[in-house]
N, C-alpha and C positions, 0 to 999 in steps of 0.2 A: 190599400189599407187606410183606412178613415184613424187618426190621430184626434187626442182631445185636445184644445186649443191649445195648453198650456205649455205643452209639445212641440209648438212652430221655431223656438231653436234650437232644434235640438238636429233641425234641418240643414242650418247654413253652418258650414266650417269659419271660424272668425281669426282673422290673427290673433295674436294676443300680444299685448305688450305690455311692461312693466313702467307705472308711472313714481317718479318718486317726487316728494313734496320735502318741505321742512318743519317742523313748531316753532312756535315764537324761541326756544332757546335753541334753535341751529341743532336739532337732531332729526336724522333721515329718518323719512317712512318710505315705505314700497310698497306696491300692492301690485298683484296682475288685475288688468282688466280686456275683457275680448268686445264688448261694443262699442267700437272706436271708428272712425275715420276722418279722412283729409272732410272741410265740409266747405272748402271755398279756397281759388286760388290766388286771386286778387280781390280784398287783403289775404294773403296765406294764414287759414282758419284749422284747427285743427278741433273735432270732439270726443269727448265719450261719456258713459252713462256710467255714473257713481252713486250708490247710496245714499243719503245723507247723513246717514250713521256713522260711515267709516271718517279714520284717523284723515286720510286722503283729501276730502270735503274740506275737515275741520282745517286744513294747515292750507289748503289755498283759498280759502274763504278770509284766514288769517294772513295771506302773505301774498295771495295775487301772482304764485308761480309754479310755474310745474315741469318737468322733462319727459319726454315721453322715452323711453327707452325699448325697441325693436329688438326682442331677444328671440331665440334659436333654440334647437332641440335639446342642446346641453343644459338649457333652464327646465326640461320635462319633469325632471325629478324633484327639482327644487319648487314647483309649485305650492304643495303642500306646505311648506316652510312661510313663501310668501303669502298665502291664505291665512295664515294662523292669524286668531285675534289674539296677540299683543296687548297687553298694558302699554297706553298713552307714552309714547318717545320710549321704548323700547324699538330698536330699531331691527327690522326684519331684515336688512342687508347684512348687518351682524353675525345674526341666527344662519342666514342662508350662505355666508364665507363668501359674500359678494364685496366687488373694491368700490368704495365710492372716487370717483373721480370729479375734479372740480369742474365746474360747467363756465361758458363763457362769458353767457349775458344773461343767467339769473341764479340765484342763489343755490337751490337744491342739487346735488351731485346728480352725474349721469352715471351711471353703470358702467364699470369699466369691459366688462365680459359682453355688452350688450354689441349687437351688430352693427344697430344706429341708433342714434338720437334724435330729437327734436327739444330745443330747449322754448318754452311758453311761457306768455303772460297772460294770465285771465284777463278773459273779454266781459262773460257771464257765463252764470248758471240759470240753465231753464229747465223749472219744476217738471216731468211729463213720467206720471204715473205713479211707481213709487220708488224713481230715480229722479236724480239732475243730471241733466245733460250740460257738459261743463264745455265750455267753451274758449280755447287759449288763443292767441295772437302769436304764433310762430317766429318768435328771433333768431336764430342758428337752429343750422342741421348741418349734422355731419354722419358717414360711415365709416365704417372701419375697412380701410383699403382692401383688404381680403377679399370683401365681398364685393364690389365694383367691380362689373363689366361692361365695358361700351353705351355707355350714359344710363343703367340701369342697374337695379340689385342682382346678382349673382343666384338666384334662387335656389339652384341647385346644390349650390356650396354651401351659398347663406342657411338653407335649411329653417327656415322660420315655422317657430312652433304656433299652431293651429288649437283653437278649442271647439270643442263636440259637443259638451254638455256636464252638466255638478264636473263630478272628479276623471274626465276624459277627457284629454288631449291628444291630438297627434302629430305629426311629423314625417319626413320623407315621401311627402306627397311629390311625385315625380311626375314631369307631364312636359309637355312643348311648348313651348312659350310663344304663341300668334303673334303677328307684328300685324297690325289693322292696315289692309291696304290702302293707297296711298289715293284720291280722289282727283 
């Protein structure tokens, strides 16, 4: 079946994860975003692609911090909530009865519910299309014990919620986990 272009993600399954930022007066924003990944391991580089419009931009462009927050299938329902456009430092963790928890080495709370974190400092943002590709400096990471097995995330348990496309997510993607043989 031949797809029009605009279609090509509607192909790959993305994690999704919730970043939060702060404003200049120390109130949280959230937002989910699913174009994300590690993009370097020395220095440990972390991206993803944000609007320039959103709250998100505004408050690390303002403050040079971010967390990335690795949530699970119990956030499926709560998407909606974290989508909503908000009035400016109306705080979407609020709306969604999520706990801010204090982070270690930068300012914006991590998620208390979230499975893992990654707490960052912006490196840059690079303009590519009609996003920025943002780009943080990785200072602490941590998971939530639960989900650690044997120097890896717990997948099965952990359950980490997946995006498909606009308003589809999934989750309980069950599979085998390959270990790359050894050379």
């Amino acid at each position: 079946m031949e797809l029009e272009i605009k279609d090509y993600p509607k192909l790959i399954v993305r994690p999704v994860v919730v970043i939060t930022t702060v404003s200049n007066s120390g109130i949280a924003n959230a937002a989910p975003f699913s174009l994300n990944t590690p993009v370097s391991f020395d220095p440990p580089l972390y991206g993803f692609s944000c609007h320039p419009a959103h709250d998100t931009w505004r408050n690390i462009q303002d403050n040079h911090e971010f967390v990335v927050n690795i949530v699970n299938k119990g956030f499926g329902e709560l998407m909606h909530v974290l989508e909503t456009d908000y009035p400016y430092e109306d705080s979407e963790l609020k709306h969604a009865g999520l706990t801010e928890e204090r982070a270690k080495t930068v300012s914006p709370p991590r998620i208390k519910e979230a499975i893992a974190w990654l707490e960052c400092k912006f490196e840059q943002g690079i303009e590519l299309g009609d996003h920025v590709w943002v780009v943080g400096r990785v200072q602490s990471v941590g998971v939530n014990d639960a989900y650690w097995k044997d120097g890896v995330l717990d997948v099965e348990k952990a359950n980490p919620l997946c995006h498909m496309a606009g308003e589809f997510f999934v989750a309980d993607v069950r599979g085998v986990i390959y270990k790359r043989a050894k050379k």
